[in-house]
ROBAVEX-989489 format. One line per 2 residues: for each residue z, y, x of N, C-alpha, C. Coordinates in pm, whole numbers, plus 50000, padded with zeros to 5 digits. Each point is the difference from the previous one (the first is absolute). Layout:
! residues N
Z,Y,X,Z,Y,X,Z,Y,X  ...
! end
This chain:
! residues 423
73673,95246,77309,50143,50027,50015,50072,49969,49870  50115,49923,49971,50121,49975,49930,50095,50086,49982
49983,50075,49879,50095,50121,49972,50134,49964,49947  49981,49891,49896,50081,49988,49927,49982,49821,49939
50103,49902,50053,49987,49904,49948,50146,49921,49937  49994,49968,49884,50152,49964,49947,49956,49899,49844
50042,49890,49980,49944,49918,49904,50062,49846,50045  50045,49941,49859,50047,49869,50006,49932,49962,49844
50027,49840,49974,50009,49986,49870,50095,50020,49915  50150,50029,50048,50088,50014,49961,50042,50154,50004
49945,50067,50039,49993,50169,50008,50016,50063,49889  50022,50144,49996,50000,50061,49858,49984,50153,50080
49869,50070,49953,50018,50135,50091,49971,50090,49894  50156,50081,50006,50003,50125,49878,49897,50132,50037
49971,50020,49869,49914,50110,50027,50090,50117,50102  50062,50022,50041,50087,50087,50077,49970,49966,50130
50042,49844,50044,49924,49956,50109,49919,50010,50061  49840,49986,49868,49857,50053,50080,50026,50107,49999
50020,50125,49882,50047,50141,50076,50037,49973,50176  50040,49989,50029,50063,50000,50112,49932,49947,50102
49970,49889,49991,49884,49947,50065,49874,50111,50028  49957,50038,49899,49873,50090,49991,50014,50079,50105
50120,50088,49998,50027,50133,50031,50025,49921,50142  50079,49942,50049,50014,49950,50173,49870,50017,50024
49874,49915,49933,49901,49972,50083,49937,50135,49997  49995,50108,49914,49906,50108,49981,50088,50097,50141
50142,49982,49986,50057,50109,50066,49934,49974,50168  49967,49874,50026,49961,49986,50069,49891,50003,50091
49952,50051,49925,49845,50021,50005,49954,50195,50041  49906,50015,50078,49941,50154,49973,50008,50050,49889
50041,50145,49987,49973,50041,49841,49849,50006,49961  50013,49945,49887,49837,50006,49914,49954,50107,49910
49879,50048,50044,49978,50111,49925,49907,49942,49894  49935,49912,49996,49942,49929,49862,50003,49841,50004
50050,49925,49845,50055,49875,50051,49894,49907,49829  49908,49947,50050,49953,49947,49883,50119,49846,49968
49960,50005,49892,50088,49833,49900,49928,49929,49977  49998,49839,50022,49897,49947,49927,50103,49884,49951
50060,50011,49851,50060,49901,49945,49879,49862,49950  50094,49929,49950,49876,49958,49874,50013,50036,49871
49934,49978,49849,49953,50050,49915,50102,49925,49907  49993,50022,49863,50085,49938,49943,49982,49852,49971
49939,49938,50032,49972,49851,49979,50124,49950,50152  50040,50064,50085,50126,49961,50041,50111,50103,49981
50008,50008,49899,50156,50060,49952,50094,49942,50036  50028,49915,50029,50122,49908,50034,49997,49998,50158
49946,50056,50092,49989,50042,50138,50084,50093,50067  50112,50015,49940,50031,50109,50011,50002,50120,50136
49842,50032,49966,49925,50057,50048,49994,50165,49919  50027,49997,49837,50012,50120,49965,50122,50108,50015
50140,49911,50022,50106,50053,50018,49990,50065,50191  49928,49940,50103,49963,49997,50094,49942,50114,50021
49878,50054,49941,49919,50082,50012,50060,50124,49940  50072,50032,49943,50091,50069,49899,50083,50045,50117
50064,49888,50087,50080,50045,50126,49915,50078,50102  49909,49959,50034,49910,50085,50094,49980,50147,49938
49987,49990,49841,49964,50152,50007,50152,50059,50028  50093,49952,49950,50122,50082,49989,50030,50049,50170
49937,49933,50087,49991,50003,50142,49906,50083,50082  49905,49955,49959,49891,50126,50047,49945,50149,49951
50068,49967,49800,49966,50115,49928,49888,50068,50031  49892,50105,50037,49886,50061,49978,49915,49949,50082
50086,49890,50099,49905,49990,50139,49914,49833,49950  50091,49958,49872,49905,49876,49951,49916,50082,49928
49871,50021,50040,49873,50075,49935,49954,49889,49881  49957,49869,50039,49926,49932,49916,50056,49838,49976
50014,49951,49897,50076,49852,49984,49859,49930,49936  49941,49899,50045,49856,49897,49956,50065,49877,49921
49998,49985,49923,50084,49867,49963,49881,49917,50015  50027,49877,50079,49904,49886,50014,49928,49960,49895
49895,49991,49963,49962,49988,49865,49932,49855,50072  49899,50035,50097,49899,49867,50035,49901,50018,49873
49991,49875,49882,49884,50016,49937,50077,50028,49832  50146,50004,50015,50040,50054,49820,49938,50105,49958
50090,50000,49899,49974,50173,49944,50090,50112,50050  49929,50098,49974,50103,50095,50080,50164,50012,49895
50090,50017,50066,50103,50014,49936,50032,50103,49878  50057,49960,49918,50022,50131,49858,50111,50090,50045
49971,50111,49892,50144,50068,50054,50106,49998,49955  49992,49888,49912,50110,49924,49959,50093,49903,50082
49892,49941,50074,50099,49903,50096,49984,50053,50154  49944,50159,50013,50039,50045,50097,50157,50066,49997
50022,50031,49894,50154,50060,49942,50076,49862,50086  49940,49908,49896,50137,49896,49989,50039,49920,50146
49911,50019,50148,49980,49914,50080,50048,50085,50125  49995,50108,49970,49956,50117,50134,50126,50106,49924
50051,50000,49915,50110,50088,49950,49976,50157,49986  50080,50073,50108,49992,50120,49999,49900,50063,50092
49928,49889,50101,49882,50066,50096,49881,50098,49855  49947,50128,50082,49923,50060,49884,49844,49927,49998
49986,49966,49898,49836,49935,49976,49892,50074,50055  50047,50150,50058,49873,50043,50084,49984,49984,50088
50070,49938,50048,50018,49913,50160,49841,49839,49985  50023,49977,49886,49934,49854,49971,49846,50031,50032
49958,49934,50072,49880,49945,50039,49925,49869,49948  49859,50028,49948,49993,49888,49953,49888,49971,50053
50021,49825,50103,49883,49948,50072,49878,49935,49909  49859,50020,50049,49945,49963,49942,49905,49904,50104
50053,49935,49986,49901,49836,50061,49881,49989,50044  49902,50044,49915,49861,50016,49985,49907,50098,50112
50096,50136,49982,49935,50086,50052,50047,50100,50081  50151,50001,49998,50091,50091,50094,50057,49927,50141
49897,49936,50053,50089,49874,50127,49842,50050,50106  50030,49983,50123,49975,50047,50103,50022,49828,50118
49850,49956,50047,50025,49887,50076,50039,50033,50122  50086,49987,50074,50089,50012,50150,49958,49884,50076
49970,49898,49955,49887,49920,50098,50009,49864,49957  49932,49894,50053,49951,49835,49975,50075,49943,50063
50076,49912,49937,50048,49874,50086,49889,49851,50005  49941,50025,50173,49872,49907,50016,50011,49882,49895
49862,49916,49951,50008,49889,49942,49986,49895,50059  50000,50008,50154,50075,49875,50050,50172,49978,49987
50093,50126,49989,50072,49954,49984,50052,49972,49866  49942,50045,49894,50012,49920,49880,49991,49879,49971
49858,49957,50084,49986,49845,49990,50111,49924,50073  50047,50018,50102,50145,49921,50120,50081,50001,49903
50053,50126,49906,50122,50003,49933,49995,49923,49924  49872,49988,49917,49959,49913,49860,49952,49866,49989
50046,49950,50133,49942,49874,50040,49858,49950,49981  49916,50140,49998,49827,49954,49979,49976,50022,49833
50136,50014,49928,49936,50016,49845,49891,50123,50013  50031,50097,50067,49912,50139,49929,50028,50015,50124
49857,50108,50048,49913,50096,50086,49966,50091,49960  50103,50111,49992,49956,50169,50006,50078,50067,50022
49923,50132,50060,50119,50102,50029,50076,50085,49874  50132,50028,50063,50106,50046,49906,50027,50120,49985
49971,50138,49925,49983,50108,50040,50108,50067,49966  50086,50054,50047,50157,50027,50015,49933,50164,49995
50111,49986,49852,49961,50171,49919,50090,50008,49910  50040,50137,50018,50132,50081,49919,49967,50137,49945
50070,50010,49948,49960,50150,49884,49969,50110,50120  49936,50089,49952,49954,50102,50141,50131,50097,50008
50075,50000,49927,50169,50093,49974,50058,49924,50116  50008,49895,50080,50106,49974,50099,49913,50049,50117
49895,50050,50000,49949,50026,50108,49998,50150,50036  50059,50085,49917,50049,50104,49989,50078,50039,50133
49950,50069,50086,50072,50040,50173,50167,50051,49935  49990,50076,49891,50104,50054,49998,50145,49988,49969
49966,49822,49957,50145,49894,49970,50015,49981,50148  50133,49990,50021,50118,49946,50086,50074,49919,49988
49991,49960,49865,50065,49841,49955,49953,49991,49862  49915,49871,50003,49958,49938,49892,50132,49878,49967
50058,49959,49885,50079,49921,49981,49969,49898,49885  49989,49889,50077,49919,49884,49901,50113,49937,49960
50051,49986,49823,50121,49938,50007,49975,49899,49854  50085,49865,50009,49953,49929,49933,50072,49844,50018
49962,49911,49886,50099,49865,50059,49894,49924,50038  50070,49906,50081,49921,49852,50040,50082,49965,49916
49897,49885,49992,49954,49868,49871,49933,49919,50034  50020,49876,49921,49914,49930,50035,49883,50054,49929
49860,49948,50039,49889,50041,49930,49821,49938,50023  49955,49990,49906,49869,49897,49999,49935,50045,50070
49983,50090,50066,49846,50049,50048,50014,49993,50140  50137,50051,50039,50021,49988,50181,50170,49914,50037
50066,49955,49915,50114,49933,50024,50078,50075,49995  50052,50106,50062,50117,50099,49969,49921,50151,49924
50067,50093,49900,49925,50072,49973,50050,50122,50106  49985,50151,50007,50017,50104,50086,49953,50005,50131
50067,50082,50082,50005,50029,50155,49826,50038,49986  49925,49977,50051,49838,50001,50018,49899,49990,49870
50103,49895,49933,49897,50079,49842,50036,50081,49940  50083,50059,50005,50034,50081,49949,49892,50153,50036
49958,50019,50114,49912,50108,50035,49835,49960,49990  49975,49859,49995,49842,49938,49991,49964,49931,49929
50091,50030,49920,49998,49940,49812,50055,50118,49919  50129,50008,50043,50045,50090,49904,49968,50146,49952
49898,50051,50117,49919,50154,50019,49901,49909,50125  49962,49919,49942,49879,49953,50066,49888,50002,49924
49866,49914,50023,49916,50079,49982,49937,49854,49887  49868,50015,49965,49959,49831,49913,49939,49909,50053
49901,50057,50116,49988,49869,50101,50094,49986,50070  50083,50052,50038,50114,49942,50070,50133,49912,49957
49971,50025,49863,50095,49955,49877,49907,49902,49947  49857,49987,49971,49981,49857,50010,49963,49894,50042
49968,50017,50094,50014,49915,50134,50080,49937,50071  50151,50077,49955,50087,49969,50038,50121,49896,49907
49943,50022,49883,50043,49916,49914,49917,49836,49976  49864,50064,50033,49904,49855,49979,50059,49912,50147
50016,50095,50123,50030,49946,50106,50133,49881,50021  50091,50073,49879,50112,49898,49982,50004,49895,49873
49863,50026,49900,49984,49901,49921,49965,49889,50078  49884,50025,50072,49921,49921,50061,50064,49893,50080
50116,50083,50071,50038,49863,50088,50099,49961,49960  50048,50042,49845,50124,49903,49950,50105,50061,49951
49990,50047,49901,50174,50054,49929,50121,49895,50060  49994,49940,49972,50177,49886,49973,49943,49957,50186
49914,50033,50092,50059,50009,50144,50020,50177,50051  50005,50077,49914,50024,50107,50076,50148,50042,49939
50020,50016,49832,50138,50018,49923,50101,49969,50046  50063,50137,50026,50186,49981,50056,49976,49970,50172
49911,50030,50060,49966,49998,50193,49998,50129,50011  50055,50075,50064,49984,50143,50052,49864,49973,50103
49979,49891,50059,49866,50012,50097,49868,49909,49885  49891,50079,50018,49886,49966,49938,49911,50030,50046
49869,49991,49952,49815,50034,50065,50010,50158,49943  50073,50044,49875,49964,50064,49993,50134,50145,50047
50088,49954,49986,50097,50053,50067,49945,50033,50170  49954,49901,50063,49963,50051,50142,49887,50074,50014
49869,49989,49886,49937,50140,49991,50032,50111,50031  50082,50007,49902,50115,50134,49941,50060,50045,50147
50043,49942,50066,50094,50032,50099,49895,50020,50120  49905,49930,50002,49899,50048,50082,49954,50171,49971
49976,50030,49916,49950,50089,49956,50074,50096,50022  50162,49958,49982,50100,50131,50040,50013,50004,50138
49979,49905,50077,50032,49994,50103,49820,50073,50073  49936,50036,49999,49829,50019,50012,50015,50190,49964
49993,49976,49873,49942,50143,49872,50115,50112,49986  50147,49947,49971,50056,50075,49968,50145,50035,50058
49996,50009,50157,50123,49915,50055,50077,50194,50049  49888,50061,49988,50042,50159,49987,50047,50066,49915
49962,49958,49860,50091,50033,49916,50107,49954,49971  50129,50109,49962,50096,50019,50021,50043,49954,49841
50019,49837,49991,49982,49905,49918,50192,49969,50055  50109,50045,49891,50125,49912,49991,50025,49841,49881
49967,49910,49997,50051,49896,49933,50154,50013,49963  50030,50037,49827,50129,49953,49950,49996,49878,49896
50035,49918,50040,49967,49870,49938,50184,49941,49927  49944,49984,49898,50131,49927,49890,50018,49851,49980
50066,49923,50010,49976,49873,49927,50121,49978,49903  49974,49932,49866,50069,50022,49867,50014,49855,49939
50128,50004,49908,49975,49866,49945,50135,50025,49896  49948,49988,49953,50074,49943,49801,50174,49943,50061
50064,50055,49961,50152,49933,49983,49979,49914,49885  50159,49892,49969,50077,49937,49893,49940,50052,49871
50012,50185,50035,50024,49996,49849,49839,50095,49937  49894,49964,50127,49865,50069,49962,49966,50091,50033
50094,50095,50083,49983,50071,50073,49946,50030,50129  49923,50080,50000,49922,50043,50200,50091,50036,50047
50062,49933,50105,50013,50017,50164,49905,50083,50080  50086,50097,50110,49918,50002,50100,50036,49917,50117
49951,49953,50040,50086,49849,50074,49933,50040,50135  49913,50090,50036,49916,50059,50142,49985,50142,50063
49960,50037,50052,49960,50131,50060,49990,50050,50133  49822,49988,50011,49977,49936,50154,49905,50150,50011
50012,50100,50118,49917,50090,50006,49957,50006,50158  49868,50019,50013,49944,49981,50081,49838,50070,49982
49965,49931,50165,49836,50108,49986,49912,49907,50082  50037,49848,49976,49938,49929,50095,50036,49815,49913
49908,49885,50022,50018,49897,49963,50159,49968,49961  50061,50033,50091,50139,49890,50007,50075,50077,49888
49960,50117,49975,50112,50038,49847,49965,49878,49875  49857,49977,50008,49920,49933,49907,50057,49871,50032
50012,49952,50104,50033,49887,50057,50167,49933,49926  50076,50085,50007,50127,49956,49994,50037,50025,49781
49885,50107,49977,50017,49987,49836,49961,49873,49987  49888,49970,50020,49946,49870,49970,50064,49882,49998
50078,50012,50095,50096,49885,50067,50102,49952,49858  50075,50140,49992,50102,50059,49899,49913,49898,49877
49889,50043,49968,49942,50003,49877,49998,49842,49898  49950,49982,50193,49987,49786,49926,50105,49974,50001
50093,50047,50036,50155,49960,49976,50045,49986,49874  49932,50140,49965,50120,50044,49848,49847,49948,49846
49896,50060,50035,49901,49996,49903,49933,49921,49965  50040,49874,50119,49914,49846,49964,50096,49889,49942
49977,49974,49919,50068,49879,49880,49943,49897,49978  50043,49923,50120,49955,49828,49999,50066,49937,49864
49923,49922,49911,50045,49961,49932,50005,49825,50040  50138,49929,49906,50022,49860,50065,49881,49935,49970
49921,49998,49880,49898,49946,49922,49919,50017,49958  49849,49997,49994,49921,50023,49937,50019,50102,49867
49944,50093,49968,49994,50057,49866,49881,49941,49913  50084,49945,49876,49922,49967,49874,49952,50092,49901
50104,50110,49986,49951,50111,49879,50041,50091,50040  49937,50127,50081,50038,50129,50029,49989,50074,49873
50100,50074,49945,49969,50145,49973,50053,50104,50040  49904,50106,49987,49989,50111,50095,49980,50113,49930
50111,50114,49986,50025,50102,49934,49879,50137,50123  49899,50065,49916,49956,50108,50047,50062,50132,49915
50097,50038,50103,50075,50121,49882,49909,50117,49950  49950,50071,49945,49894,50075,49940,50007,50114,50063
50078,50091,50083,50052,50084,50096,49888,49981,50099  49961,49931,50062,50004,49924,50136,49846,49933,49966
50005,49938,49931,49839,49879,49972,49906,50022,49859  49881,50070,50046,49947,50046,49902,49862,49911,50016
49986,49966,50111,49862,49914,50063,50021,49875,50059  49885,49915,49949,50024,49863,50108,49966,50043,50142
49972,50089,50033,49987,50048,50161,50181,49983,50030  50030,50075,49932,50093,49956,50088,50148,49901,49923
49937,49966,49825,50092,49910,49976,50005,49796,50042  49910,50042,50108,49937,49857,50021,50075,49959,50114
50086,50137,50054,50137,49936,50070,50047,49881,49952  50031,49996,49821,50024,49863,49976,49933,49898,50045
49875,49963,50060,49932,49929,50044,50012,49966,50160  49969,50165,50047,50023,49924,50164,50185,49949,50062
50053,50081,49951,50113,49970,50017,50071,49897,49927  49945,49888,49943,50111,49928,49951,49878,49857,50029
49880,50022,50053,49908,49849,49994,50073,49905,50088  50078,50035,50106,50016,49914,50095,50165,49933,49969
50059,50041,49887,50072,49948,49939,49987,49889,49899  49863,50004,49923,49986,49919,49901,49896,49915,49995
50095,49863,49956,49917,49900,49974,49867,49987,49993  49928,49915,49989,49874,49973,50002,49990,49937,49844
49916,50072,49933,49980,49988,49827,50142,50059,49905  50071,50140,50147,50105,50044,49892,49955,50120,49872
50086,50094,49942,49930,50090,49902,50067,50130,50028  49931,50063,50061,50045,50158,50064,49964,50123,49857
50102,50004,49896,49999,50089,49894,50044,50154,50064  49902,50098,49975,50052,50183,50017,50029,50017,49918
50098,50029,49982,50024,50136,49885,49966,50149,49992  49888,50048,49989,49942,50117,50034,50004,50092,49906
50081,50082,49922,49964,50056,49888,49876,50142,50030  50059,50048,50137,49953,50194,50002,49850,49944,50061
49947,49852,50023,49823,49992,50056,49961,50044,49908  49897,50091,50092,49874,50086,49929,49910,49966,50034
49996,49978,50130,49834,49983,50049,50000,49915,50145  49906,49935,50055,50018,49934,50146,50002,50048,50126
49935,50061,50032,49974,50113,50080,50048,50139,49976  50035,50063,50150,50082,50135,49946,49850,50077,50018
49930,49974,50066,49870,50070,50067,49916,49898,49864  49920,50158,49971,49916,49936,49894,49907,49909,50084
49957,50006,50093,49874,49920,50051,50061,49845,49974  50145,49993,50065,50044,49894,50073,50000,49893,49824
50049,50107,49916,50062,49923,49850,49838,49985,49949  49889,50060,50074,49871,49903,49909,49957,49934,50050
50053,49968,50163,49941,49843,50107,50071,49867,49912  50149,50060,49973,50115,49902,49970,49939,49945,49861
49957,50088,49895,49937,49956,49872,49869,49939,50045  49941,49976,50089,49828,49970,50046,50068,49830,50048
50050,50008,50079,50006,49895,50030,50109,49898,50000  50131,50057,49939,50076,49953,50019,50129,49895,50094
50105,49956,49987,50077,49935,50100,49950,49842,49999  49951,49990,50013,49896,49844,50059,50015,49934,50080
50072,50002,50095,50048,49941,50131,49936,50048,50110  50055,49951,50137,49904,50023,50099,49854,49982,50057
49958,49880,49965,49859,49986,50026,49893,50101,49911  50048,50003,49875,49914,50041,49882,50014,50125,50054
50100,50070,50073,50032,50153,49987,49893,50049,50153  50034,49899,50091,49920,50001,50137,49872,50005,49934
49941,49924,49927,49850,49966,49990,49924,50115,49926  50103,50033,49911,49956,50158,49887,49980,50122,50152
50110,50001,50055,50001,50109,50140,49837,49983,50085  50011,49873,50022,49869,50002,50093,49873,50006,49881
50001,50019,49881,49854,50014,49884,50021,50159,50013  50088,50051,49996,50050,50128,49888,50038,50132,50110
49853,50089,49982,50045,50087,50084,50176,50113,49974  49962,50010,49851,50111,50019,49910,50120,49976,50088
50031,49840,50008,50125,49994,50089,49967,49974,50100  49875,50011,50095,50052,50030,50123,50016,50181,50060
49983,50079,49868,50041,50106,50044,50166,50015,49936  50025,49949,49993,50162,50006,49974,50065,49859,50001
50033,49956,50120,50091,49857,50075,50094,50046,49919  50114,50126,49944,50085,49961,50015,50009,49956,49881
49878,50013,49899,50025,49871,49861,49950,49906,50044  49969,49943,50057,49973,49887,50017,50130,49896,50090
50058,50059,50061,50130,49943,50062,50075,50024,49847  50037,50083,49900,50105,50027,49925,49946,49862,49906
49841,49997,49983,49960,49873,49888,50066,49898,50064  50054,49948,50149,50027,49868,50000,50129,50022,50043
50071,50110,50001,50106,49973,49998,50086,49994,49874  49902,50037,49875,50048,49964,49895,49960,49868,49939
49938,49920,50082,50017,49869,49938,50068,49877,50024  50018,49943,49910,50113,49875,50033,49912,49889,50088
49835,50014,50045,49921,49883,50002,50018,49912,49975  49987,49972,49891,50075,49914,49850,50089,49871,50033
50091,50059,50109,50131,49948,50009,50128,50032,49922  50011,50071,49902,50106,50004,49878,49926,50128,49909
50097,50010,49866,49907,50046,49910,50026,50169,50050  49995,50085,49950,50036,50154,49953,49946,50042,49872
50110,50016,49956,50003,50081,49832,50071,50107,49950  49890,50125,50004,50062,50125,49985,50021,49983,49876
50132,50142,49974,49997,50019,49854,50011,50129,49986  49876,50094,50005,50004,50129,50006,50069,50096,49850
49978,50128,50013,50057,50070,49908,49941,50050,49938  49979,50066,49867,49885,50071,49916,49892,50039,50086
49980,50037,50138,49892,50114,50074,49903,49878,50023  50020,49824,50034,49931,49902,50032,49960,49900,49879
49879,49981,49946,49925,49893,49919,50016,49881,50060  50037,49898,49939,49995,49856,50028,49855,50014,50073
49866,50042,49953,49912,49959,50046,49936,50041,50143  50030,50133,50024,50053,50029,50135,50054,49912,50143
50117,49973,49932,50073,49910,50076,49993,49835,50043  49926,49967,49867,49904,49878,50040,49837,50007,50045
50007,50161,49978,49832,50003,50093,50068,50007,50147  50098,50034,50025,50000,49963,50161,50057,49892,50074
50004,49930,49919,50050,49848,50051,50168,49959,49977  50017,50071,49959,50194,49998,49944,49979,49955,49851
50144,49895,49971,50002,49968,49888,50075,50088,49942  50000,50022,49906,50119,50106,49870,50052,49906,49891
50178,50110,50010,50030,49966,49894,50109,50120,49930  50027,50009,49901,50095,50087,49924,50085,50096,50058
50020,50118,50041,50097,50000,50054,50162,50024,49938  49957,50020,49829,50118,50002,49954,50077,49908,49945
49894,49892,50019,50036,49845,49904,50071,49951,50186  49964,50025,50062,49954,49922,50179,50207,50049,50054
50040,50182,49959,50104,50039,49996,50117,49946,49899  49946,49948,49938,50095,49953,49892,50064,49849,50026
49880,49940,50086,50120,49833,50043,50106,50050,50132  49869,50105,50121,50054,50043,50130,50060,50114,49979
50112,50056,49952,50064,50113,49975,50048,50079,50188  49931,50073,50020,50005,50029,50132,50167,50065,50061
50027,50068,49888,50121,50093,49969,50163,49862,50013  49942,49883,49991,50109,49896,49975,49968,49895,50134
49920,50034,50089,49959,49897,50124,50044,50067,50120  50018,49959,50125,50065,50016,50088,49908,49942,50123
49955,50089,50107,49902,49951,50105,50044,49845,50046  49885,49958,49997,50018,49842,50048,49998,49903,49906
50064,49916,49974,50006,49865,49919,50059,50030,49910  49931,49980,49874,50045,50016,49857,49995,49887,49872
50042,49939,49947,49978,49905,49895,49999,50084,49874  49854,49977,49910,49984,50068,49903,49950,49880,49913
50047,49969,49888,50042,49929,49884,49946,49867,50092  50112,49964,50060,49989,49854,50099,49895,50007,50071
49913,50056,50048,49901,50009,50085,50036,50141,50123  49959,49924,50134,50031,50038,50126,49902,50123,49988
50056,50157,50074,49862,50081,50038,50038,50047,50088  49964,50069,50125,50038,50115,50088,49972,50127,49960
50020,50106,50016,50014,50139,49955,49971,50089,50082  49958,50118,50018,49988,50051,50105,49933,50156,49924
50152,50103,50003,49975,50122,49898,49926,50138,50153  49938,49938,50091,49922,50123,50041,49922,49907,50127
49861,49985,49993,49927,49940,50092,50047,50025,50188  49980,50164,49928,49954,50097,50113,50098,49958,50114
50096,49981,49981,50160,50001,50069,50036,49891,50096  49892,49856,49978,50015,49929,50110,49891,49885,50008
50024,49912,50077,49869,49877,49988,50077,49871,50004  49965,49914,49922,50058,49862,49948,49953,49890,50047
50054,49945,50055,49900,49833,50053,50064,49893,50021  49945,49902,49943,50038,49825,50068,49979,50004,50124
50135,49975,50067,49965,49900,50171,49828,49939,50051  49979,49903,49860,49910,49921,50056,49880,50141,49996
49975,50086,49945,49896,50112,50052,50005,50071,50078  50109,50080,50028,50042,50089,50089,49982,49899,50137
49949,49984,50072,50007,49946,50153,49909,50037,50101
! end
C-alpha cells in the first residue's frame, strides 16, 4: 500500500511539510503501542533521515521504544554524531546492530533462483536474515526510513536493503554484495531492478511479508548554491513506494556527463569518510564517467583504516584492489575470503581494472606505504590541496591553472556517467 507519494526534480519539501506528511500517514493508521525506527547511521547524514526520525519520536513519544540505526557492516555510531544526526531523540532509545551475531535467519531464497537472476554467474542459496529485535511480537510498526540512491552493490540504495543489509546479517550481506559484484557494477548502478534487488524482494515477499514493515523513503539533491534538497517523499509498505523513489532518484541523482572525464577530483569530507570501505564511493560512482587512462585523485584527509570491520580491513591489506580476475581467483584459493564475499565484491569494486589510475591522498592516520600496499597510488595531500583548492571549485567542470578537471565535493550524493557506458 502507498501512503504517501509527492516528489519532482524541481520540488522543495520544507521540513513542516514532512511534519505533516508524517502525521496524515500515522493518523491514519491503528494506534501503536510499540513502534521500532530503523534510520541509517551517520555515514548517510545527508538522508535526511535524522530530522525524520526526530519527527516520529515527537509523534509517537514513549510508544517509539527502540530506534536501530542501519549500521550493516560500519562502526557503530558515536555519541557524538548521534547528537548531531538524530537531535533531540534520547540516546537510550539507540540500538546498536551487530552483524555478526544479533541476526536471526527467516529463511533461503532457493539457488535456482539465484542462478535465473544471475544469468548462471553464481549458484547458491540466499539466506534472508535480520536482527532478532524486528522479530519482536510486540512491535506494531517497524519504520524503515532512508534515501534511495544510486548505489554499487544493488542499483538503487534502501526499500529492502535497508532491513537485509542494513540490520541484516554477514552471510546475507556477503553474498549479496559478491552477488552484485559478480554480475557487474556499471550493469546494475542507478537500475532500481537487479539480481540482487530481486533476491531482496523475494525474500520480503517469502520471510517477512507479516511484519509490520512501513517504507519512508527520501530522495535529495544539492541546489545552485550546495545545498540538500528534499526533492521526494514516498511512504509505503510494499515495492511501488520503492518503485516511484527510484524513479524520482535517476531523475535528480544521475549526472550524465557530455564527455568523458580526464581528471576527477574527489573531496572525502572527514565527517563522513574515514575508510576506503566506504571512501571508494569515489571509485564506484564516478568509473562510468571517466575516460579510459584518466586520473581519479581523493582527497581523503580523516582515512584511518580500510575496513570498518577489523576482519574486512585485514582481507583488504592481504590482498588488495587487483581487479576482477585476480580478486575471483584469490576467492576461489582463500577460504579467508570465501568466508566473507562481502570483501571480496568490495576488492573489485574498488578497482579501476586498470582502466584509469586512482590516487589517494590520505591524512596523517594513512602511510604512503599502506596505500600502495593495496594497489592505490599516493600522493601529498597538502602539496595535492594546494594546486586543487577545494574551498575555490564548484561541482562539475573546473579549469585549474589552464588545465580541465571535474569536481565532485561528496561521492555519496549521486552516480556520474558517459552515455557511451551507461546503456
Amino acid at each position: 500500500m502507498l501512503y504517501y507519494a509527492r516528489g519532482s526534480k524541481d520540488d522543495v519539501i520544507t521540513p513542516a511539510e514532512v511534519r505533516a506528511a508524517l502525521t496524515q500517514v500515522f493518523d491514519s493508521m491503528d494506534k501503536k503501542k510499540r513502534v521500532l525506527a530503523l534510520p541509517p547511521d551517520f555515514t548517510r547524514a545527508n538522508s535526511y533521515a535524522g530530522p525524520i526520525t526526530e519527527m516520529v519520536y515527537d509523534y509517537f513519544g514513549e510508544a517509539l521504544t527502540d530506534v536501530m540505526p542501519a549500521l550493516g557492516t560500519h562502526s557503530p555510531m558515536t555519541p557524538e554524531q548521534i547528537s548531531a544526526m538524530f537531535g533531540h531523540l534520547p540516546a537510550e532509545l539507540i540500538r546498536v546492530h551487530d552483524w555478526r551475531n544479533d541476526v536471526v535467519t527467516v529463511g533461503e531464497v532457493p539457488a535456482e533462483y539465484v542462478k535465473e537472476v544471475s544469468e548462471g554467474k553464481l549458484e547458491f542459496t540466499w539466506p534472508a536474515q535480520v536482527n532478532k529485535l524486528l522479530l519482536d511480537p510486540s512491535f506494531d510498526l517497524i519504520l524503515s526510513i532512508g534515501q534511495v540512491v544510486p548505489h554499487e552493490v544493488i542499483g538503487m540504495a534502501n526499500y529492502t536493503k535497508n532491513i537485509f543489509v542494513g540490520v541484516g546479517g554477514s552471510l546475507g550481506i556477503n553474498r549479496s554484495h559478491y552477488l552484485g559484484a559478480t554480475y557487474g557494477m556499471e550493469r546494475i548502478m542507478g537500475r532500481a531492478k537487479s539480481p540482487v534487488r530481486d533476491v531482496m524482494e523475494y525474500a520480503r515477499q517469502h520471510f517477512i511479508k507479516d511484519l509490520p514493515i512501513v517504507y519512508i523513503q527520501t530522495v535529495l539533491a544539492k541546489n545552485e548554491a550546495g545545498k540538500m534538497e528534499l526533492k521526494g517523499l514516498f511512504i509505503g509498505d510494499d515495492y511501488e513506494c520503492f518503485a516511484k523513489a527510484a524513479a524520482l532518484s535517476l531523475e535528480t541523482n544521475f549526472i550524465m556527463v557530455e564527455k568523458p572525464i580526464k581528471k576527477c577530483i574527489v573531496w572525502l569530507d572527514p565527517a563522513e569518510f574515514k575508510s576506503t570501505w566506504l571512501g571508494n564511493k569515489a571509485v564506484y560512482r564516478t568509473r562510468m564517467a571517466l575516460a579510459d587512462g584518466a586520473q581519479l585523485i581523493v582527497l581523503a584527509p580523516a582515512l584511518k583504516e580500510f575496513g570498518e570491520d577489523p576482519t574486512i580491513d585485514t582481507l583488504i591489506r592481504k590482498y588488495g584492489y587487483k581487479g576482477t580476475p585476480h580478486t575471483l581467483e584469490a576467492t576461489r584459493a582463500n577460504k579467508d575470503l570465501q568466508d566473507n564475499l562481502g570483501a571480496s565484491a568490495h576488492l573489485i569494486h574498488g578497482s579501476s581494472e586498470g582502466r584509469f589510475g586512482i590516487t589517494y591522498c590520505p591524512g596523517p592516520d594513512m602511510s604512503r606505504e599502506e596505500i600502495e600496499g593495496v594497489g592505490f597510488g599516493w600522493a601529498d595531500l597538502d602539496e595535492t590541496m594546494r594546486k586543487y583548492r577545494v574551498a575555490e571549485l564548484k561541482d562539475g567542470w573546473n579549469t585549474v591553472d589552464g588545465e580541465e578537471i571535474y569536481y565532485i565535493s561528496n561521492p555519496a550524493l549521486g552516480l556520474w556517467a558517459h552515455p557511451d557506458r551507461f546503456k
